[in-house]
VMD Tcl script that builds the backbone (N, CA, C; Angstrom):
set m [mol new atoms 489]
animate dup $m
set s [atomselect $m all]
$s set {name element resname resid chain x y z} {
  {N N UNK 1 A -147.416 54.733 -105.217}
  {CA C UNK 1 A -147.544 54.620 -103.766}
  {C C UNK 1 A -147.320 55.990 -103.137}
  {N N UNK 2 A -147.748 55.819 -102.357}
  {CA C UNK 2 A -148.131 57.457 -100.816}
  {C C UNK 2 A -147.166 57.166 -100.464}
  {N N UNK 3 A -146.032 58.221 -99.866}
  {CA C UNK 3 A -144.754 57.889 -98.679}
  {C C UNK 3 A -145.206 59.131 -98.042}
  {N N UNK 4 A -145.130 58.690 -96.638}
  {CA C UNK 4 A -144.980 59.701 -95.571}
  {C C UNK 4 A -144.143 59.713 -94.058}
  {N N UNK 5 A -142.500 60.382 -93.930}
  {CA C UNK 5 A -142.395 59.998 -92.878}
  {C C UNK 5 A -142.568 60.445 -91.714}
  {N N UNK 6 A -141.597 59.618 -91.005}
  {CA C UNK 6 A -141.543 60.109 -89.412}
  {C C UNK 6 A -140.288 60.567 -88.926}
  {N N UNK 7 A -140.069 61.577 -88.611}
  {CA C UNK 7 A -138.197 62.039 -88.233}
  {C C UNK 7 A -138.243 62.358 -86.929}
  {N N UNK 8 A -137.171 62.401 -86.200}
  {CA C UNK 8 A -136.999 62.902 -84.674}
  {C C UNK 8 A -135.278 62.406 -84.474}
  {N N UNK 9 A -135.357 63.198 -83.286}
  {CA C UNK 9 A -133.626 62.396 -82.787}
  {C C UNK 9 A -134.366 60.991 -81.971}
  {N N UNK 10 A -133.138 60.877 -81.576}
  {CA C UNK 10 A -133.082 59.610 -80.493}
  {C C UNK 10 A -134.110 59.613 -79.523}
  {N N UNK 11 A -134.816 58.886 -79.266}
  {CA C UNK 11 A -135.917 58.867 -77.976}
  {C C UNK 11 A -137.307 59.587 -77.881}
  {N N UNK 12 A -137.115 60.069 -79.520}
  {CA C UNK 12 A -137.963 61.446 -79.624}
  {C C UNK 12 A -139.634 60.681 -79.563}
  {N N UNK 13 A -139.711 59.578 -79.936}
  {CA C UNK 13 A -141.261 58.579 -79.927}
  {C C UNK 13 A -141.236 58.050 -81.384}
  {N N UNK 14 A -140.304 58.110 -82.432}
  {CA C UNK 14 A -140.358 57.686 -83.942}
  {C C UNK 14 A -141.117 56.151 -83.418}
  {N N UNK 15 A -140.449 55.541 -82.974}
  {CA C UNK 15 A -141.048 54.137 -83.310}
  {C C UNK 15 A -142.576 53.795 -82.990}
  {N N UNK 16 A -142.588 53.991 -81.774}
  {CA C UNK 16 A -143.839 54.569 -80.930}
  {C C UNK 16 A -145.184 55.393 -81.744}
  {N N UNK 17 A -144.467 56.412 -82.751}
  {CA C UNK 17 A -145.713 56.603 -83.135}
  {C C UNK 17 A -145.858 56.195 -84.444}
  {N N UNK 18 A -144.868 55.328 -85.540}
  {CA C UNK 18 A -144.902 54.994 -86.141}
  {C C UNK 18 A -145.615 53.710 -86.262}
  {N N UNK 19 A -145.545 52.923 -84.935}
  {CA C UNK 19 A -146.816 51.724 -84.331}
  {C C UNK 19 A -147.843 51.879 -84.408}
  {N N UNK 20 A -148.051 53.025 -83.418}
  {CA C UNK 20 A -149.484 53.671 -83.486}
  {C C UNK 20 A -150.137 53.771 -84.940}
  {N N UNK 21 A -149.472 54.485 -85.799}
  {CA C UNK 21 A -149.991 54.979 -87.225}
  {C C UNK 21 A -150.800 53.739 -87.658}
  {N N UNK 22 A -149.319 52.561 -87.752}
  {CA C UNK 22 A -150.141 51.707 -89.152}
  {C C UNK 22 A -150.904 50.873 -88.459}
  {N N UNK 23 A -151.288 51.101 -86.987}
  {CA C UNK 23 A -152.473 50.294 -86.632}
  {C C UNK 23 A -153.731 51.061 -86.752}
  {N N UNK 24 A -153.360 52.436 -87.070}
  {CA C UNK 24 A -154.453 53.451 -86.985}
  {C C UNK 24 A -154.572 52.980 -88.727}
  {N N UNK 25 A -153.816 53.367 -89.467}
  {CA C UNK 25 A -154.192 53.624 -91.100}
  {C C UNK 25 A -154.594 52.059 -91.529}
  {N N UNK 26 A -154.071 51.001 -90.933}
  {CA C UNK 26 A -154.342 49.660 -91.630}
  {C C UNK 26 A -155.904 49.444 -91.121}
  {N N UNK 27 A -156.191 50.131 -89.860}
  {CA C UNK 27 A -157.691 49.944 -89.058}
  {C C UNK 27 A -158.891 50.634 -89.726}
  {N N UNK 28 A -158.574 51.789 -91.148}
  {CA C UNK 28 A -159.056 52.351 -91.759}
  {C C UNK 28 A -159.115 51.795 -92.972}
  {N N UNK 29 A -158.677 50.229 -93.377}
  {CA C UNK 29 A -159.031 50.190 -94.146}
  {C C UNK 29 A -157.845 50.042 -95.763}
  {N N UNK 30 A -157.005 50.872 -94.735}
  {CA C UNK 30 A -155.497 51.039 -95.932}
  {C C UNK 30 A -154.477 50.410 -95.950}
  {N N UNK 31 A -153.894 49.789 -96.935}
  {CA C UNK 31 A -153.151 48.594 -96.885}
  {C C UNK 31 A -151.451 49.999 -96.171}
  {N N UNK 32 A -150.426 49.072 -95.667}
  {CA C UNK 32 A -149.510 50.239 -95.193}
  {C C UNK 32 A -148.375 49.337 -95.672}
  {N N UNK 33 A -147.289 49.568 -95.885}
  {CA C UNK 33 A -145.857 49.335 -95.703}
  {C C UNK 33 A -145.139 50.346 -94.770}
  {N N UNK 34 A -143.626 49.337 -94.268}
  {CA C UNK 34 A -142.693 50.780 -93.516}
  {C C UNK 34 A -141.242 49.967 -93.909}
  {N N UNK 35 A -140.647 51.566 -94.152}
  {CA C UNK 35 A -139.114 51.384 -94.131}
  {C C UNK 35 A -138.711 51.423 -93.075}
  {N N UNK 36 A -137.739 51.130 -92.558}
  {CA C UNK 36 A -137.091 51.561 -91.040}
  {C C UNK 36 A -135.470 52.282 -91.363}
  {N N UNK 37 A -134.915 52.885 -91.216}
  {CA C UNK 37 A -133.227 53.224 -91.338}
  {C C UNK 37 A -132.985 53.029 -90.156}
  {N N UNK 38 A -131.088 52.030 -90.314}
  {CA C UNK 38 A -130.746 52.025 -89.016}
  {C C UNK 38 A -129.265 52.499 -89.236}
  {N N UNK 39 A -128.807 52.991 -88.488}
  {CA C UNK 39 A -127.828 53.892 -88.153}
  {C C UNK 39 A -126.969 52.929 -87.388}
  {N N UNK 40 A -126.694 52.181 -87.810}
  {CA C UNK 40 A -125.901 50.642 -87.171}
  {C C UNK 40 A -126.484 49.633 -87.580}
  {N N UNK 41 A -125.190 48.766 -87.745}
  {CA C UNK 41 A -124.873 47.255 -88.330}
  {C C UNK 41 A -126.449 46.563 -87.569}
  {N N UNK 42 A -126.601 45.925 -88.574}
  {CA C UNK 42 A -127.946 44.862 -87.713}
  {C C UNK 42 A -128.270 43.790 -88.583}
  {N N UNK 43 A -128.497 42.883 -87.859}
  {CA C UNK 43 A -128.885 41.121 -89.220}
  {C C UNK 43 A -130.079 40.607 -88.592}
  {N N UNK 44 A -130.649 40.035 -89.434}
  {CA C UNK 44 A -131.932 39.424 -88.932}
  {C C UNK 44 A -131.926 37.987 -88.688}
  {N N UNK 45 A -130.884 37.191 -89.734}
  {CA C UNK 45 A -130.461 35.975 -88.950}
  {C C UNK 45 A -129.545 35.772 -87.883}
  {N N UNK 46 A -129.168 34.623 -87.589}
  {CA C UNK 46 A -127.879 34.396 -86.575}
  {C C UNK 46 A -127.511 33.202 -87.096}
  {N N UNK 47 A -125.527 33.671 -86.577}
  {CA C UNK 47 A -125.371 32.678 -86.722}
  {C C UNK 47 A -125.903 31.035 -86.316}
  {N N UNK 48 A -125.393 29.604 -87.072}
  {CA C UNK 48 A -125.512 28.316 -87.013}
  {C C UNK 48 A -126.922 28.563 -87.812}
  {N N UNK 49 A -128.064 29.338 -88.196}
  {CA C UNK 49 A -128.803 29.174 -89.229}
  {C C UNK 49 A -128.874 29.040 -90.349}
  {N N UNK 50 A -129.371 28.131 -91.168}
  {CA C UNK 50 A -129.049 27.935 -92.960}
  {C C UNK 50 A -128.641 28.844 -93.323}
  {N N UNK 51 A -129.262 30.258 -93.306}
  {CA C UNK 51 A -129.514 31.515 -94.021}
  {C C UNK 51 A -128.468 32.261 -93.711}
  {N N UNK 52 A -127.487 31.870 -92.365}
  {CA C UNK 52 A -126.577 32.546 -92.607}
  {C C UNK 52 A -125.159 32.158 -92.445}
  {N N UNK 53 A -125.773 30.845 -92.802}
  {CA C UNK 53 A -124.110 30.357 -93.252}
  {C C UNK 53 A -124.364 30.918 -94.695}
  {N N UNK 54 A -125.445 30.535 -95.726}
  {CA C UNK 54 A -125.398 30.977 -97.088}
  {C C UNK 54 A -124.654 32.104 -97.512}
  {N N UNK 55 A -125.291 32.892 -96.552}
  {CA C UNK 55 A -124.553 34.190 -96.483}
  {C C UNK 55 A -123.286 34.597 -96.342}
  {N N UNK 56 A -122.605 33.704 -95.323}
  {CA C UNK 56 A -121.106 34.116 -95.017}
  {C C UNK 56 A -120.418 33.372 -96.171}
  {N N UNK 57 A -120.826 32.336 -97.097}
  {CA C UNK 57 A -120.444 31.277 -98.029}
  {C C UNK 57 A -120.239 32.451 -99.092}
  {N N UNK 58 A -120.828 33.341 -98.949}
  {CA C UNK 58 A -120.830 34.092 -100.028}
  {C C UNK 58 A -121.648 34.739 -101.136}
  {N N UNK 59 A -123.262 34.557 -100.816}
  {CA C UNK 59 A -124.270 34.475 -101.308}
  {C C UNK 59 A -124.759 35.876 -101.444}
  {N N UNK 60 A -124.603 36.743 -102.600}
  {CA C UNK 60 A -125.660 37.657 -102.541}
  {C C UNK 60 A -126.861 38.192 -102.086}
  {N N UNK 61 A -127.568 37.465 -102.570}
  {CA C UNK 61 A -129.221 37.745 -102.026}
  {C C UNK 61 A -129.426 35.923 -101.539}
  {N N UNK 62 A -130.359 36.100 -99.893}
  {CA C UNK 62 A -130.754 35.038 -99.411}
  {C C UNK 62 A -131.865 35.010 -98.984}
  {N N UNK 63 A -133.074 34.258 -99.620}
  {CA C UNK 63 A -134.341 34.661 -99.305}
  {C C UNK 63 A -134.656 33.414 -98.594}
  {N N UNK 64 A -135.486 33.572 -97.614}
  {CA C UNK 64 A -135.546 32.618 -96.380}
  {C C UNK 64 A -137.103 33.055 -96.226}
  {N N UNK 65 A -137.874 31.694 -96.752}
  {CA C UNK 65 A -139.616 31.277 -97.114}
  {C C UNK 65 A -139.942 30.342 -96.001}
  {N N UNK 66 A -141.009 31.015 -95.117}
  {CA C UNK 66 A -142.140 30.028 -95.122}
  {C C UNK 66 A -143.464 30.199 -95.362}
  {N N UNK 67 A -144.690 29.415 -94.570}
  {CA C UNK 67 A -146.127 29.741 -95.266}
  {C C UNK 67 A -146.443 30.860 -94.326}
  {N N UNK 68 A -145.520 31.525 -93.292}
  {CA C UNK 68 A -145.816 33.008 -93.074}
  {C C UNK 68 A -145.374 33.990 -93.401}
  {N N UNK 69 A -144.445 33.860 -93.652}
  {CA C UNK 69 A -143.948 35.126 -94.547}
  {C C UNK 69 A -142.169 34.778 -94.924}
  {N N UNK 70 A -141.737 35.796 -95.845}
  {CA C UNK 70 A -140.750 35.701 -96.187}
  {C C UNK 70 A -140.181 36.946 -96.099}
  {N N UNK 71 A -138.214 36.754 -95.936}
  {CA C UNK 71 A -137.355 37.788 -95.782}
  {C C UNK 71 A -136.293 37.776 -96.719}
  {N N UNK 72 A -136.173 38.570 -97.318}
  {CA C UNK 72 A -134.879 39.054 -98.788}
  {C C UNK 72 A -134.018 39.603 -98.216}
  {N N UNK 73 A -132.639 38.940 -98.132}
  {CA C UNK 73 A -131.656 39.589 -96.894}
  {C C UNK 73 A -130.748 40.004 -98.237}
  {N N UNK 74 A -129.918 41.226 -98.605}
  {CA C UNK 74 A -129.466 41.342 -99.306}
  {C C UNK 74 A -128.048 41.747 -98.827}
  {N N UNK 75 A -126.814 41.545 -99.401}
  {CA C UNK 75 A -125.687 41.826 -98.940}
  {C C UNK 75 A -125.298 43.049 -99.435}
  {N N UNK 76 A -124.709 44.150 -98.864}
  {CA C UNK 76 A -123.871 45.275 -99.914}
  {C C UNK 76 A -122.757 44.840 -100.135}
  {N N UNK 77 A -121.819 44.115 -99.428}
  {CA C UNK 77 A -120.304 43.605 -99.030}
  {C C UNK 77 A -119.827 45.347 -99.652}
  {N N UNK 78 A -119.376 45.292 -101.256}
  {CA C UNK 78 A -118.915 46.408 -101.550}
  {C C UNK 78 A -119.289 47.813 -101.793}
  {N N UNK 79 A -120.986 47.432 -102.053}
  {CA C UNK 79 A -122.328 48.302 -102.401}
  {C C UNK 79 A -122.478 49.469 -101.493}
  {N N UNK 80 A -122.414 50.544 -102.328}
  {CA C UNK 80 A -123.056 51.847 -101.446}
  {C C UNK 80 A -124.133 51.310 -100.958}
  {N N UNK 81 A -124.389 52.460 -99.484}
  {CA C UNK 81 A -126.094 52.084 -98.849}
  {C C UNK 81 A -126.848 52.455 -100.260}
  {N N UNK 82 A -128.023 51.901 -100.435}
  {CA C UNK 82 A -129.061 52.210 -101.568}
  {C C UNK 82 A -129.809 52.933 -100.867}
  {N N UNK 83 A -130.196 54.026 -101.951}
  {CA C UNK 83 A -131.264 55.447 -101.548}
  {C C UNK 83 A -132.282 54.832 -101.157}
  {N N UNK 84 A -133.368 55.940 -100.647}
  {CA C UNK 84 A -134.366 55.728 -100.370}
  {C C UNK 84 A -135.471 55.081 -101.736}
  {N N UNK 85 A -135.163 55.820 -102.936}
  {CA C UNK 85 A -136.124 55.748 -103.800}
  {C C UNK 85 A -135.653 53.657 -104.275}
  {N N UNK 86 A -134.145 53.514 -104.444}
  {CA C UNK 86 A -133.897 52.098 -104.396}
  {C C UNK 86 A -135.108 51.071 -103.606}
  {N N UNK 87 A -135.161 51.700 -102.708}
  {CA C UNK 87 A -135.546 50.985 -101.824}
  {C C UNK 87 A -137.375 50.607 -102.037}
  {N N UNK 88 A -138.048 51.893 -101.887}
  {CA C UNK 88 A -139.034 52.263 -102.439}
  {C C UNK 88 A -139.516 51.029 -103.462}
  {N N UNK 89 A -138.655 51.282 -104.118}
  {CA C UNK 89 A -138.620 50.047 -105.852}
  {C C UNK 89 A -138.689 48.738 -105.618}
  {N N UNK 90 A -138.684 47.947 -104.305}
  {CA C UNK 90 A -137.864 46.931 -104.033}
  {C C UNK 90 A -139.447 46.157 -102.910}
  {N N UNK 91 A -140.211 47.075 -103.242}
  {CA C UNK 91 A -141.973 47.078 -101.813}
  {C C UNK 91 A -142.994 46.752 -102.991}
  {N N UNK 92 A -143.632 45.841 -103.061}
  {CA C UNK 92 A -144.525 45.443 -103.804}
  {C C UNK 92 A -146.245 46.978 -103.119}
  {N N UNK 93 A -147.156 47.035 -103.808}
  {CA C UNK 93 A -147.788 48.614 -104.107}
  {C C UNK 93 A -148.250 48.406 -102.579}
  {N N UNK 94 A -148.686 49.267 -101.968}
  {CA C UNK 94 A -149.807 49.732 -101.035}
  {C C UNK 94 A -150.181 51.103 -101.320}
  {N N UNK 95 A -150.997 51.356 -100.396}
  {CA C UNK 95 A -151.779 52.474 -99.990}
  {C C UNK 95 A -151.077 53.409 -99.700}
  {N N UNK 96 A -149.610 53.238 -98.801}
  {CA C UNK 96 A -149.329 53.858 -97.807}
  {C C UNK 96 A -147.600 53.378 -97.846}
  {N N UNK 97 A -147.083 54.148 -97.878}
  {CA C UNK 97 A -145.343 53.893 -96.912}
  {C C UNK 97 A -145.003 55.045 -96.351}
  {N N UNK 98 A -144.793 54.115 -95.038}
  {CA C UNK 98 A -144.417 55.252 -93.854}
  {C C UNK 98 A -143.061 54.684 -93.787}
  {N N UNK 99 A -142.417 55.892 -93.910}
  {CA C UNK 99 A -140.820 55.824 -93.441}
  {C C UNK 99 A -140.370 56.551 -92.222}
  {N N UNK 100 A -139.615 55.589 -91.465}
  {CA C UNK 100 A -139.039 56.102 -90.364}
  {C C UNK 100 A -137.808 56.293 -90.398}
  {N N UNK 101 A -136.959 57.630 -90.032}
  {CA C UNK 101 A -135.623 58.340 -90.478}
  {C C UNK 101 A -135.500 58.521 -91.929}
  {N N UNK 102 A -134.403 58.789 -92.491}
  {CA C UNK 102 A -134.450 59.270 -93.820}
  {C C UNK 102 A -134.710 61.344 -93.444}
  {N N UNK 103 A -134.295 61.536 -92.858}
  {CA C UNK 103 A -134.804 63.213 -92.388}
  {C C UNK 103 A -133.923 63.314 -93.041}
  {N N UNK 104 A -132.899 63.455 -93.712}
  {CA C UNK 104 A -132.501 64.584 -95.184}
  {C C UNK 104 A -133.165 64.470 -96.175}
  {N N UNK 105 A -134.019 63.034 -96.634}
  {CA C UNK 105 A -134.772 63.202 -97.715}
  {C C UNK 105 A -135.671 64.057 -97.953}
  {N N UNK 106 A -136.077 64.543 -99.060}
  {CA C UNK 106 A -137.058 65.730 -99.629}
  {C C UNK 106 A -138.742 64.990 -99.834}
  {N N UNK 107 A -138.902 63.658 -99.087}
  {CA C UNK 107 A -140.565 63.936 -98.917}
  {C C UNK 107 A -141.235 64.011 -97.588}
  {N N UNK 108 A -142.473 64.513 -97.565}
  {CA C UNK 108 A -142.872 64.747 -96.617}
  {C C UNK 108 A -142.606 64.237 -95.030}
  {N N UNK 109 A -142.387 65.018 -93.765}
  {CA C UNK 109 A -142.961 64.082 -92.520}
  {C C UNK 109 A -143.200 64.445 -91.993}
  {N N UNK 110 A -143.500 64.032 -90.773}
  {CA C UNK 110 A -143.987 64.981 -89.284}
  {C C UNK 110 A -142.548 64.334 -87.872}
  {N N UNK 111 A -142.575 65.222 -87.173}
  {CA C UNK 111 A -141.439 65.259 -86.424}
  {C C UNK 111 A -141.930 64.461 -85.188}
  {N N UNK 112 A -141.043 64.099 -84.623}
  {CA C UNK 112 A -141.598 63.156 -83.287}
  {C C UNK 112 A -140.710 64.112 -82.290}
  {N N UNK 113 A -141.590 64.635 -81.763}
  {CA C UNK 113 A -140.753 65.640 -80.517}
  {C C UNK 113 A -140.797 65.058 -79.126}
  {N N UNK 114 A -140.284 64.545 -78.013}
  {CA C UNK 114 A -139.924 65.004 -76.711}
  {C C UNK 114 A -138.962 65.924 -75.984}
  {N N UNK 115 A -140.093 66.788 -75.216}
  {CA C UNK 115 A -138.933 67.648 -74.497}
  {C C UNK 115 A -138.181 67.203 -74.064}
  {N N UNK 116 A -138.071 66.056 -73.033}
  {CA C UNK 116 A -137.253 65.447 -71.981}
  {C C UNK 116 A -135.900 65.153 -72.969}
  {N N UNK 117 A -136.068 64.484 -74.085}
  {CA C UNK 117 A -134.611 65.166 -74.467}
  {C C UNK 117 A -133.520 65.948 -74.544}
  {N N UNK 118 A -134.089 66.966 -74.399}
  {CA C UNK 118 A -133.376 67.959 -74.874}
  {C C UNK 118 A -132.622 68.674 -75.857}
  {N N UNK 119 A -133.338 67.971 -76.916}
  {CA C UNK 119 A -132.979 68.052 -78.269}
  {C C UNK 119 A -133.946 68.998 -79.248}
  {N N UNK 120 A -132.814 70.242 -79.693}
  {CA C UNK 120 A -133.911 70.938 -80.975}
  {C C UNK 120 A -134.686 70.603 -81.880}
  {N N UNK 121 A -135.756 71.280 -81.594}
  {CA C UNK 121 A -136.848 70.898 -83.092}
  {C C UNK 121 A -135.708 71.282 -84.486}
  {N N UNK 122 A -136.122 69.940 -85.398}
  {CA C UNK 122 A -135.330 70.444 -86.675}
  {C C UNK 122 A -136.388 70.649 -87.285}
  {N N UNK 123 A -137.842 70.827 -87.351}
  {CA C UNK 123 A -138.891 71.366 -88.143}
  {C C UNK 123 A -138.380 72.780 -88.450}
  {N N UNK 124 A -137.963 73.687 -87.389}
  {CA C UNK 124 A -137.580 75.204 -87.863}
  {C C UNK 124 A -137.012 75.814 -89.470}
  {N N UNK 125 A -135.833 74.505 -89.266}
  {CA C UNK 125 A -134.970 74.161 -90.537}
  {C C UNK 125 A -135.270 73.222 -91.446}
  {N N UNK 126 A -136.174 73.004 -91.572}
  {CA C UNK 126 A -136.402 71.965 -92.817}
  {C C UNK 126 A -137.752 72.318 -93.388}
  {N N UNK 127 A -138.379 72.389 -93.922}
  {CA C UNK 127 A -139.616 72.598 -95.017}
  {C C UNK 127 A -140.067 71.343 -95.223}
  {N N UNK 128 A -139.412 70.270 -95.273}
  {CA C UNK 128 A -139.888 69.001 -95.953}
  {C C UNK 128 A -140.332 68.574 -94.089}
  {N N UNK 129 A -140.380 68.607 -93.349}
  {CA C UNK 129 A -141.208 68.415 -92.352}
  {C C UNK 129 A -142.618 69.355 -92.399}
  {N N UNK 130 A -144.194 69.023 -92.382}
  {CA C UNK 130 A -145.241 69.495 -92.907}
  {C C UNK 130 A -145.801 69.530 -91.277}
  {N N UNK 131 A -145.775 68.702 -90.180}
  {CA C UNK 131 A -146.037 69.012 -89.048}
  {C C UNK 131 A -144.987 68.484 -87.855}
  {N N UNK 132 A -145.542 68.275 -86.678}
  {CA C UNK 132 A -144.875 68.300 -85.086}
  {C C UNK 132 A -145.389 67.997 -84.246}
  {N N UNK 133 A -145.410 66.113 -83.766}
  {CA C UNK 133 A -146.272 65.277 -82.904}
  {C C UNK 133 A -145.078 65.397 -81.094}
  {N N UNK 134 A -145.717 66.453 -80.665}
  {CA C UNK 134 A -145.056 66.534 -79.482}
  {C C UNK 134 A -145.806 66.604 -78.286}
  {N N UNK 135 A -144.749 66.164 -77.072}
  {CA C UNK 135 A -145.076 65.961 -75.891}
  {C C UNK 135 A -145.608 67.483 -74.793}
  {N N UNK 136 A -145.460 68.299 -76.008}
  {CA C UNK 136 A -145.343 69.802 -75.158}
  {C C UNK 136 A -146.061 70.400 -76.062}
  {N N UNK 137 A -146.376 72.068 -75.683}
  {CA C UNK 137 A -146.943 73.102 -76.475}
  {C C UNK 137 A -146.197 73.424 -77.203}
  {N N UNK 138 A -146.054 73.967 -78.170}
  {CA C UNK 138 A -145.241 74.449 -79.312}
  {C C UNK 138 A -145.961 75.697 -80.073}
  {N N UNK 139 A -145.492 76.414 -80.476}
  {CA C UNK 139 A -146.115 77.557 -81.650}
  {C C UNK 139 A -144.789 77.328 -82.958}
  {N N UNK 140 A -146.013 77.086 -83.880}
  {CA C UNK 140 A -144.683 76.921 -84.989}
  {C C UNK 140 A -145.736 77.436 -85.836}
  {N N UNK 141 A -144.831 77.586 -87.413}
  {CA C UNK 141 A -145.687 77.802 -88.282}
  {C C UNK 141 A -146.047 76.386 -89.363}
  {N N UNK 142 A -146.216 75.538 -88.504}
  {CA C UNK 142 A -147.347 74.489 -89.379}
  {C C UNK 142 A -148.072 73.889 -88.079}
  {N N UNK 143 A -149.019 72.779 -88.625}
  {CA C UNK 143 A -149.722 72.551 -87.469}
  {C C UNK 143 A -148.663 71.511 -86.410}
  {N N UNK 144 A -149.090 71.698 -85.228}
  {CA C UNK 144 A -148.437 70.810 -83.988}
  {C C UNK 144 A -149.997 69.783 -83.754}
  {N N UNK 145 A -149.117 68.903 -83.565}
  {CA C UNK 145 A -149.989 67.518 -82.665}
  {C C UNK 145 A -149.612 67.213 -81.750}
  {N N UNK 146 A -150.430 66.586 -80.441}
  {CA C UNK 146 A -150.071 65.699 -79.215}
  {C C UNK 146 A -149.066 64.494 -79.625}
  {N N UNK 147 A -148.174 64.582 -79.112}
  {CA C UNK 147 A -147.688 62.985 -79.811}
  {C C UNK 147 A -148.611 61.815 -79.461}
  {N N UNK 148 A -149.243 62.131 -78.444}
  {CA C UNK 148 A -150.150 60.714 -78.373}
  {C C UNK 148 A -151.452 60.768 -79.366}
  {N N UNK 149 A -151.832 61.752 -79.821}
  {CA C UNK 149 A -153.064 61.923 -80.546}
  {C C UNK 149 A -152.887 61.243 -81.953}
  {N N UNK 150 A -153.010 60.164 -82.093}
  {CA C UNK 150 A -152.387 59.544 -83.671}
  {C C UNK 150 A -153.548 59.154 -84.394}
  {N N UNK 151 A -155.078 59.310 -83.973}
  {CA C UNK 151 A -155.724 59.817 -85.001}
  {C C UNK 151 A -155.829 60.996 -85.945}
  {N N UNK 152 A -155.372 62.416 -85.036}
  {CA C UNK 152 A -155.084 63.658 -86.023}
  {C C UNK 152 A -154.328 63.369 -86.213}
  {N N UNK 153 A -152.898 62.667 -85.777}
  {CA C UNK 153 A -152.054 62.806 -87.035}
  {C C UNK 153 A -152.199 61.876 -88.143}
  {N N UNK 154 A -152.828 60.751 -88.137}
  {CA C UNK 154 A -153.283 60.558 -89.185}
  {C C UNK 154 A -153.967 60.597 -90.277}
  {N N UNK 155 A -154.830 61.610 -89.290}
  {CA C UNK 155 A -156.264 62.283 -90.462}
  {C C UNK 155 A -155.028 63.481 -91.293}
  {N N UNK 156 A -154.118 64.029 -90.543}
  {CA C UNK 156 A -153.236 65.126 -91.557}
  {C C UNK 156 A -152.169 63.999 -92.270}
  {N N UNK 157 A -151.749 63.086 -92.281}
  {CA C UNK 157 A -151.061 62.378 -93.050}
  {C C UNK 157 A -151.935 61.867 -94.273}
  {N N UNK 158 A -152.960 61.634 -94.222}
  {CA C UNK 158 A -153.934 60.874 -95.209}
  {C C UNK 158 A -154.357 62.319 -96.266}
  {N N UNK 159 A -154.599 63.207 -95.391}
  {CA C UNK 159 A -154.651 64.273 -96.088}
  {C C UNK 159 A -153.719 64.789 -96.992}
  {N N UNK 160 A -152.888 64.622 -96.123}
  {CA C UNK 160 A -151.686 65.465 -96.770}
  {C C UNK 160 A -150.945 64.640 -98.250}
  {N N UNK 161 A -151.321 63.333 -98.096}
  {CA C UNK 161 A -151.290 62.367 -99.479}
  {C C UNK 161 A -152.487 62.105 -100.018}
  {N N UNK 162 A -153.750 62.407 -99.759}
  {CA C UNK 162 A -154.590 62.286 -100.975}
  {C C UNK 162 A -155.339 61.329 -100.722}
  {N N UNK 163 A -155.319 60.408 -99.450}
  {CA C UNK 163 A -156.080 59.236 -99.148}
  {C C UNK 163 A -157.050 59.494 -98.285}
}
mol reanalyze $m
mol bondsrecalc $m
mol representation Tube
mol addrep $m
């Protein structure tokens, strides 16, 4: 499988253009997966649901099926977070995985910039960022994109993996 992510701080457009993408790359034709990292506690059930009383009962892994889809809720209780590549291992094949955060990891991404932040480009400092989907002009030394333009950045993501 292709991995390619998306890094930025807070507010920077990660999600936003990470939407954009896999409606752009799945509209081409290419099957996609996405990781998400969250930087805080989060559950996908609630409580008084089967799935998570199972869970508080004590249940390792709780997989919760229907004829639309299914979710593998896994517990760490004592478990380090699992790496990226764990994770990776754990996605049946596509075309495509786009990961969103993970910016210390060593594969490729492109940066999600807004000025109105006020937050530094970390492209300067990192190498494993290959471009820079921003709201402003920029001169850097790799290519910059519009953040709204998510066909070039997808034509340089597809590129940049071989698809």
């Amino acid at each position: 499988m292709k991995i390619f992510g998306v890094v930025g701080w807070k507010n920077a457009g990660k999600t936003g253009l990470m939407e954009r993408l896999v409606i752009e790359i799945t509209g081409r034709g290419f099957s996609v997966s996405t990781i998400k990292h969250a930087h805080h506690t989060f559950d996908v059930d609630h409580e008084g649901k089967d799935s998570h009383r199972h869970r508080v009962a004590g249940a390792t892994e709780v997989l919760l099926a229907s004829r639309n889809r299914f979710a593998l809720m896994h517990e760490l209780r004592d478990e380090e977070e699992p790496t990226l590549a764990t994770l990776l291992g754990k996605l049946a094949p596509v075309d495509l995985v786009l990961i969103e955060g993970y910016k210390r990891d060593a594969h490729p991404k492109v940066e999600a910039h807004r000025a109105e932040t006020g937050n530094a480009l970390i492209a300067p400092d990192d190498p494993t960022i290959k471009a820079v989907a921003a709201d402003v002009e920029l001169t850097l030394d790799r290519p910059v994109f519009d953040l709204n333009d998510t066909s070039s950045v997808a034509d340089f993501i597809l590129g940049h993996v071989g698809l």
